[in-house]
N, C-alpha and C positions, 0 to 999 in steps of 0.2 A: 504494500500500500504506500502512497506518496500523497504526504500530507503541505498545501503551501498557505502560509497567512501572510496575509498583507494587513497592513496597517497603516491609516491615510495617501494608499498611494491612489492618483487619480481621481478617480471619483469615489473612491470608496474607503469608507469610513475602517471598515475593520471588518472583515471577514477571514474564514478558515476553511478550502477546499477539499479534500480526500478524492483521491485515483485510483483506480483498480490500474492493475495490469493489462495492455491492449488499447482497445479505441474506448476514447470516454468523450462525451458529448457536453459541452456547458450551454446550455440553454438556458435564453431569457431577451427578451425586448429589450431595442436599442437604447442607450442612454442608461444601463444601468450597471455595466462594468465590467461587460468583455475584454473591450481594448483596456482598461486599467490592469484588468491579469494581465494580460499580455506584458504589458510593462513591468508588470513585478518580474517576470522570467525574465524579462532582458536587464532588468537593472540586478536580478542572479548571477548576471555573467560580466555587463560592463567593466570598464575599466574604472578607476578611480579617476583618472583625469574625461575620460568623457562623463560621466556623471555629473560630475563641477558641473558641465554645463546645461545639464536636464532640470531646472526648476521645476519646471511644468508638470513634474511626472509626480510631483508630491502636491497633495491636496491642496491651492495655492490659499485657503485658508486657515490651512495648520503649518507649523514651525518644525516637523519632524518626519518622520515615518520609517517604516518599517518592513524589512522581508524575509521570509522564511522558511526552509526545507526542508522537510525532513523526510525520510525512506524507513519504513519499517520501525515507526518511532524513533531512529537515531539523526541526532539534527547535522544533514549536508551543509547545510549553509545559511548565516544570518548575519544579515546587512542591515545594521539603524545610517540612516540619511538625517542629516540636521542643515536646516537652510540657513546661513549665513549670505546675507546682503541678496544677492541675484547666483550666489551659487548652490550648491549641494555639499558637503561634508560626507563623506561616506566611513564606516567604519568596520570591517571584516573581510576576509579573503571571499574571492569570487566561486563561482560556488564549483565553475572550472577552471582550469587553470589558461585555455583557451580560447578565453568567453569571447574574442570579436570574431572568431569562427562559426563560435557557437551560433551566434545570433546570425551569421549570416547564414549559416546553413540549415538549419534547425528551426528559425520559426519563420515560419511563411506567413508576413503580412504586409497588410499598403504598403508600408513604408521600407520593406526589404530594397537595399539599394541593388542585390542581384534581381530581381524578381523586376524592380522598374527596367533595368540596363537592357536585359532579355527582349521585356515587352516593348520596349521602346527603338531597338534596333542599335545599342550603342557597342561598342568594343571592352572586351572583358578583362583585357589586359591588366589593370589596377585592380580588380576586387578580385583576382585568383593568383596573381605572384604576389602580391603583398602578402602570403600564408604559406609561400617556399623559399626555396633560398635563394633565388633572382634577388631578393630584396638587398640582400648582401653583398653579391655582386653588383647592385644598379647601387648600391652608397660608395663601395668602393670606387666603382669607376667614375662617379662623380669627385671623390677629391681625390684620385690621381690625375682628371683631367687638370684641376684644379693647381695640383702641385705642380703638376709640367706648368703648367700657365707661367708661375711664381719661377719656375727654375729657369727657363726662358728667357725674362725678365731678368735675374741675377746675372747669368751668363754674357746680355749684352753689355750690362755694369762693368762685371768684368773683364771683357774683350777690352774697353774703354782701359781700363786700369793698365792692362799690359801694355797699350798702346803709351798711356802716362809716363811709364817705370823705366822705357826704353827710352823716351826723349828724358826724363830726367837722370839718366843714366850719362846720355852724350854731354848734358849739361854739367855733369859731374867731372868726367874725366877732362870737357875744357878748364872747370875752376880749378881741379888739381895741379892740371900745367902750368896756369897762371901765378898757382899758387908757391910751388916749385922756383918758377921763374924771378918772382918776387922776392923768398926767401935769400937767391943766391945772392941775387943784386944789393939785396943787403948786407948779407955778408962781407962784401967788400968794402962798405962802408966804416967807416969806424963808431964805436960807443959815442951817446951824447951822457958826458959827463955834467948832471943838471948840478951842483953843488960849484961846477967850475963856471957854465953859465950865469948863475947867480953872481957869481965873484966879479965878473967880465961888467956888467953893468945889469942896470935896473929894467934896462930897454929891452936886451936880449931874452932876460927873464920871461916880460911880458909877451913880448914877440913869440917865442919858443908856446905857452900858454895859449895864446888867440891861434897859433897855426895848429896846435892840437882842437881846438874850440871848434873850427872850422874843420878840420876833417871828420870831428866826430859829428856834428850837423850836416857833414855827405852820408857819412856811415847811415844817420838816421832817417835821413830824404832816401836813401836809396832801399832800407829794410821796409818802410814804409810802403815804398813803388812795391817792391816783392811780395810784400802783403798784399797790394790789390788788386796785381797779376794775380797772387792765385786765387783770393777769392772770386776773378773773373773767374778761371776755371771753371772754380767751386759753384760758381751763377750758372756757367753754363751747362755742367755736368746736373746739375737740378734742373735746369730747364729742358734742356733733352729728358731727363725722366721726366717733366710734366708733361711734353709734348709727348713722350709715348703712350701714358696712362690717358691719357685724353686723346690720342690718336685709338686707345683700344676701345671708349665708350663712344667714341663718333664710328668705328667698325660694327660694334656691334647695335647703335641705332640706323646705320647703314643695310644692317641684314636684317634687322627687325623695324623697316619702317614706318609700318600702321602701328608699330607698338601700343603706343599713347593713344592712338582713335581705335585698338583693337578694346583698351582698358573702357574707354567710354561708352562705346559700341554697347558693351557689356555690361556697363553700367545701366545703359538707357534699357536694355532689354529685360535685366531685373526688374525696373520701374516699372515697364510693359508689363511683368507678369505679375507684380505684387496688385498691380494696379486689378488687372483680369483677374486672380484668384481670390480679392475682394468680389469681383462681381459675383462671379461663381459662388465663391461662397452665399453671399447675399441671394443667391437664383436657390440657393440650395436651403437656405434658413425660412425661405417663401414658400417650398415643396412640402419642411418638414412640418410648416404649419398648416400650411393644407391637408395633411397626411393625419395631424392632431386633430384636425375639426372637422375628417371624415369619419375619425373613429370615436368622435363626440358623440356624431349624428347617430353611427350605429348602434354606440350604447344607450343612447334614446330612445331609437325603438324597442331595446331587452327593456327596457323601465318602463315606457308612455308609449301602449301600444295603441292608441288612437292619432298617435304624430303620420297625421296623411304627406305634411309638406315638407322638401328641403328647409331647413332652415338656415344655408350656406346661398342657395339659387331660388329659393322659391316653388322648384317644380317640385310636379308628384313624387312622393318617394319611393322608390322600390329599395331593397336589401340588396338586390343583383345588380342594381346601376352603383348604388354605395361600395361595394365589393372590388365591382369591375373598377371605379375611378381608383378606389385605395391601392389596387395591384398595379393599374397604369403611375399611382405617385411614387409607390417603393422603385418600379423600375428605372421613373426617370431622378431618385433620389442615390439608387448606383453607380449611375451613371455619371450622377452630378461628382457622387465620392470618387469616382475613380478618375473622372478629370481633374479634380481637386491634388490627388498623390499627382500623377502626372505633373500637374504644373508646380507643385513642391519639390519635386526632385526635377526638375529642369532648373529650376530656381537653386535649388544646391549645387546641380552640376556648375553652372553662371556664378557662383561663390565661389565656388572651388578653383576655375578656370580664372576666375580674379587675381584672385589668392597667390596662384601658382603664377599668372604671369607679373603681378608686381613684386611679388619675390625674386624673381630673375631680375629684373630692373633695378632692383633694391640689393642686390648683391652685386651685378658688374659698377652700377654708377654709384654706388654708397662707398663700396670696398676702396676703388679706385678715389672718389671724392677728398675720403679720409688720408689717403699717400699725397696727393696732390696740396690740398690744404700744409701737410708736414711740411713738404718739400718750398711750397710757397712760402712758409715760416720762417725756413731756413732762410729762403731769398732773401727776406727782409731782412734778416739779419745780416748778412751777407752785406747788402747793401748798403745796411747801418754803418757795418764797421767800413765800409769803402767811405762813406762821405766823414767819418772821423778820422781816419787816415789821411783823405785829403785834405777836410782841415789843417789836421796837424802838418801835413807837408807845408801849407802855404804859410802857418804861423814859424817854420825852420825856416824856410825861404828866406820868409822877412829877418827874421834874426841871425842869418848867413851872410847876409847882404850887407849888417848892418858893422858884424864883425870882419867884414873880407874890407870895409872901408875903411876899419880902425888899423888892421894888415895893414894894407898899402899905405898909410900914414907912416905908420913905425918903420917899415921897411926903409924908407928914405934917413933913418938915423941912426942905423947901425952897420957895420959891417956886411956888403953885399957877399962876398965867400962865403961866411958862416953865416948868412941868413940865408943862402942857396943850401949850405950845407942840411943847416937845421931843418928846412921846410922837407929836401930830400927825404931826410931820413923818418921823418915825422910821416909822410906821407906813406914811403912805404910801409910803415909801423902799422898806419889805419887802413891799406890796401889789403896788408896782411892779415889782421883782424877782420875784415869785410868779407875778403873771400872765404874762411873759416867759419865766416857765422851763415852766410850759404851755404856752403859744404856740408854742416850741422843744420840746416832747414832740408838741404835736398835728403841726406841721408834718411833723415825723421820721415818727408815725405814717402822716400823709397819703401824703409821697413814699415811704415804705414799700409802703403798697398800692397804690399808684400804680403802683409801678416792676411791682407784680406783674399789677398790670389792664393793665397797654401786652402783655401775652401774650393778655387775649381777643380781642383781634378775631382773632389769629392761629390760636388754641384755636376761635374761631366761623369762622371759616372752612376750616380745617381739618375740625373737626364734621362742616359742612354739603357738604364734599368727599366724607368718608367716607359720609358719611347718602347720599350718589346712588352715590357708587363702589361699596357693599356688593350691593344688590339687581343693577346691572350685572354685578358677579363671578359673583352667584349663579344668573343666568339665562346667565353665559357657560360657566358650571362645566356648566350643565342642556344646555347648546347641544352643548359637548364631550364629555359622556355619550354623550349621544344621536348624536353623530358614532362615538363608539368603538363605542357597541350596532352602528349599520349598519353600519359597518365589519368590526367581526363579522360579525353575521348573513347578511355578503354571502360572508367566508369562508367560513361554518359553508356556507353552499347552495352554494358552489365544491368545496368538500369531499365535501361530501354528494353532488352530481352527478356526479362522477367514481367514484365507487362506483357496484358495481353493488347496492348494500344497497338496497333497498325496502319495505322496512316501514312506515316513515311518511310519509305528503306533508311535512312539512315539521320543523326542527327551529331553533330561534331563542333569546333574549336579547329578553324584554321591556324596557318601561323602565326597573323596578324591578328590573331583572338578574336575573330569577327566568330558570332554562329551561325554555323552551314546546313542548312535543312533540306535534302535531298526528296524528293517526291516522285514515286515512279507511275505512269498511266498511260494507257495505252503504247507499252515498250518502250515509252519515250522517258531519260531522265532528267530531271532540270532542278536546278540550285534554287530553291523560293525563298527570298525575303522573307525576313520574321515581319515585318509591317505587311504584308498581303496575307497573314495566316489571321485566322479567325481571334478574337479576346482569348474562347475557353482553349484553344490549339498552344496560342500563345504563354499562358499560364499553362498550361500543362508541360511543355516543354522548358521552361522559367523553374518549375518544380524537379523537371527529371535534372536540372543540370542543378540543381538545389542537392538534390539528393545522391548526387556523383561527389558532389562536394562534399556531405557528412560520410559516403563510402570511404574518401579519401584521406580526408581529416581528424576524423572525429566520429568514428564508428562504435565506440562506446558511450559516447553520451545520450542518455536514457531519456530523452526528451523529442518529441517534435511535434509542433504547433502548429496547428492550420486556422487562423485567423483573418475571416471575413472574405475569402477567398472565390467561397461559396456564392458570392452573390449572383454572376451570371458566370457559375461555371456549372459545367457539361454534366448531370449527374451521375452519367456512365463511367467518364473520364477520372471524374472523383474515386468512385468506388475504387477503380483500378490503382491510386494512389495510396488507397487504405490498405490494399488488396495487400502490396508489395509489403507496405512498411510492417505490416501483419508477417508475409513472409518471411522479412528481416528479423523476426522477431526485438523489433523497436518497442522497449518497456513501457514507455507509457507515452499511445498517441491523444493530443486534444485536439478538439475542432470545437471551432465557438459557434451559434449558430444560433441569427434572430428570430426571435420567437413573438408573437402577434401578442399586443396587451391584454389580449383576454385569454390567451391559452393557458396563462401559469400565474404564480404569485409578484413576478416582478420583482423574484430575484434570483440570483447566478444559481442552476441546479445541475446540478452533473449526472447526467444519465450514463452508465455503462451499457455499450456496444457489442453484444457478442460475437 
């Protein structure tokens, strides 16, 4: 026996159901909490983060609720829900460990997103590899695509670098010569003895002083220049990466360039539908009150058997015209519900399809935005320190100018030999220092890039790991498709042949997950659209590739739900449905099934099915 309570979930206050083993039937008139069961099994198996987002499924004027299983008295699973703000709080393991499986294979109703996909003619690729290991392979080869992206990008950096290391490599070996050259010439020279200077006069002194002044005012005019040389570099090595990152988002709004009018497109067509599934709705709240004030009038006549007239239209009343109009309002009130799902999961698909493509958007131009910003940061700074560097050249300038004028003064009162001599040596002094303090910037630069080129071989081999690992994924991801399709297709004709359904030779999962429905008549065989096949054809084979899915997946879960399905389906086609899963020996099947307000007490009964 399978006992389930619910407690405020949906529309129902607090009930407790009991199952036999086999087909059990829940009977009872609409509105009084079929579909709430339903919800309590699904919210059995949910996940916690989808839950968060089912408010709705808990009595929206209570603050909690509750679900419950139990099998032969021992409790399988129980779940309390606590609403917090617009979400759900859930608390207890699911009642499978499977459960988005579960629901999709297992209970058949409106809202089954394989059951819409089927009927509606879409590609199944997403609701059957997201349950094998494609999934795995379709994450990895999105961030290897990803990493080669990145390693790509490095590699050009670095080609850049070697190109840097070599020219300041040649700039190296000329200051060494210079600097070489410098050293000897001074070597010839003799010591400037500054205590003998001093002795000689007060002029020489100061002279000796303003020519050191002055070379080290070149020294700092010229490390200054060196500095804005390389922060040009350093500008332009940033600007090439902005123009690449921004060369790859103008590529890629190049390849995708309805992007932006695909997103609105899509926007406007949700409007379109929310807009229509109001109407509908509203066509369908018109129906169901019509349907309410046919079944006034009938119960009027069980009470007030002298009521001759409509009291809806006025005319004479018969029972048979009341009857006939109630069964023309249930049908066109199916109808209404089943265009209602339809235009809910088109509307989800249109969310999704959002979703998905401003995510793409939202990764190439965000990803990229945030390097580019960095990189522009740097500029600025870059730039900063360029116009304080040239300040400060132009504030040396002036004070180079001003002491080259004090020079040439004093020059004219000492000795021109030793004031040749002195400037000589003084200069080569600060030549020689100058070229050293290069030689100590290029080194720095060098082992700078250096340390960062000792990563490409590791970046190039890496690369050329990914550059073979990618296409291998991609043909392993194609391998494992194509294992899930047969895999299918071997359930779907397992399925299929235990029925005694014959309508089609064959029913399958091409490669492109489209469903292929073969029809044979008069020797002739042709491939027919799922949109040319009847509603009950359609749901019938929505069910067979339902139940390939729990062969596949989840052949021990003890449960399968046929919820509202019934309404215009085939009742032959039905039976054969119960037929199988009877075969399967499937523990415990439900089917819900509206019951007329006067047939019963007008609440949930569970009839067992022999």
């Amino acid at each position: 026996m399978l006992h389930v309570k619910l407690y405020n979930i949906g529309g129902i206050d607090e009930i407790a159901l009991t199952f036999k083993k086999g087909k059990n039937l829940i009977k009872a008139p609409n509105a009084t909490g079929k579909s709430s069961f339903v919800k309590g099994i699904e919210l059995l198996n949910m996940s916690k983060s989808d839950i968060e987002q089912r408010r709705h499924y808990i009595n929206l004027f209570k603050s909690s609720g509750e679900v419950e299983i139990q099998e032969n008295g021992k409790i399988g699973c129980k779940r309390t829900l606590t609403v917090k703000g617009n979400r759900l709080i859930v608390e207890g393991a699911a009642f499978h460990p499977e459960g988005s499986k579960v629901n999709l294979f297992t209970l058949a109703t409106p809202q089954n997103e394989l059951i819409n996909a089927i009927t509606s003619g879409k590609r199944l690729e997403s609701l059957i590899t997201q349950y094998s290991d494609v999934k795995y392979y379709s994450f990895l080869i999105s961030n290897v695509q990803n990493r080669l992206s990145n390693l790509k990008k490095d590699l050009r950096i670095y080609l850049m670098y070697e190109s840097d290391i070599e020219s300041l490599k040649i700039e190296q070996v000329k200051l060494n010569n210079d600097l070489d050259e410098s050293r000897i010439e001074r070597e010839t020279l003799p010591e400037i003895n500054l205590e003998e200077i001093q002795s000689y006069s007060e002029i020489e002194s100061r002279y000796h002083k303003l020519s050191k002044t002055v070379l080290s005012l070149h020294n700092r005019i010229e490390q200054a220049n060196d500095t804005i040389k390389l922060d040009k570099d350093r500008i332009i090595e940033s600007e090439n990466q902005i123009k690449a990152l921004e060369e790859e988002i103008k590529n890629f709004m190049q390849e995708h360039p309805q992007v932006d009018q695909e997103i609105a497109q899509i926007v406007d067509r949700i409007k379109e539908n929310r807009k229509f599934l109001q109407e509908v709705k509203n066509e369908k709240n018109e129906v169901e009150k019509s349907i309410k004030e046919v079944r006034n009038w009938i119960n009027l006549r069980y009470t007030m058997k002298d009521l001759s007239k409509c009291t809806i239209c006025g005319r004479p009343y018969t029972e048979k015209h009341a009857k006939a109009r109630e069964d023309k309002l249930l049908v066109d009130d199916s109808h209404l519900s089943k265009r209602l799902r339809e235009i809910e999961f088109e509307i989800d698909d249109l969310e999704r399809r959002k979703e998905d493509t401003e995510g793409l958007i939202h990764k190439i131009k965000n990803d990229n935005e945030i390097k580019i910003n960095k990189s522009k940061q740097e500029l600025r700074r870059l730039q900063r320190e360029i116009s304080d560097k040239t300040n400060e050249i132009e504030s040396l300038e002036k004070e180079l100018k001003q002491t080259e004028v004090e020079l040439k003064i004093l020059e004219k009162s000492i000795d021109q030999e030793r004031a040749d001599s002195i400037k000589l040596i003084t200069q080569l002094d600060a030549k020689i220092q100058r070229i050293e303090g290069k030689i100590e910037q290029i080194d720095k630069q060098i082992k700078e890039k250096t340390e960062r080129m000792s990563q490409i071989e590791m970046i190039q081999t890496e690369h050329e790991f990914y550059s073979v690992f990618l296409p291998y994924l991609q043909d392993r991801e194609n391998a494992v498709k194509l294992g899930v399709i047969e895999n299918f297709n071997t359930q779907i004709k397992k399925v299929y042949q235990l029925m005694s359904y014959r309508d089609f030779e064959s029913i399958r999962i091409d490669p492109q997950f489209n469903l292929i429905v073969k029809r044979k008549r008069s020797g002739v065989t042709i491939d027919q659209p799922i949109q040319s096949l009847s509603d009950s054809e359609r749901i019938t084979i929505s069910l067979i590739v339902m139940l390939a899915g729990r062969e596949e997946y989840i052949e021990d879960y003890p449960l399968f739900v046929l919820d509202k399905v019934t309404l215009d389906y085939d009742p032959t086609r039905f039976e054969m449905i119960l037929d199988y899963l009877t075969q399967r020996e499937v523990p415990y099947i439900i089917v819900t099934l509206a019951q007329s307000i006067y047939e019963g007490s007008g609440q949930l009964l569970v009839e067992y099915l022999a």
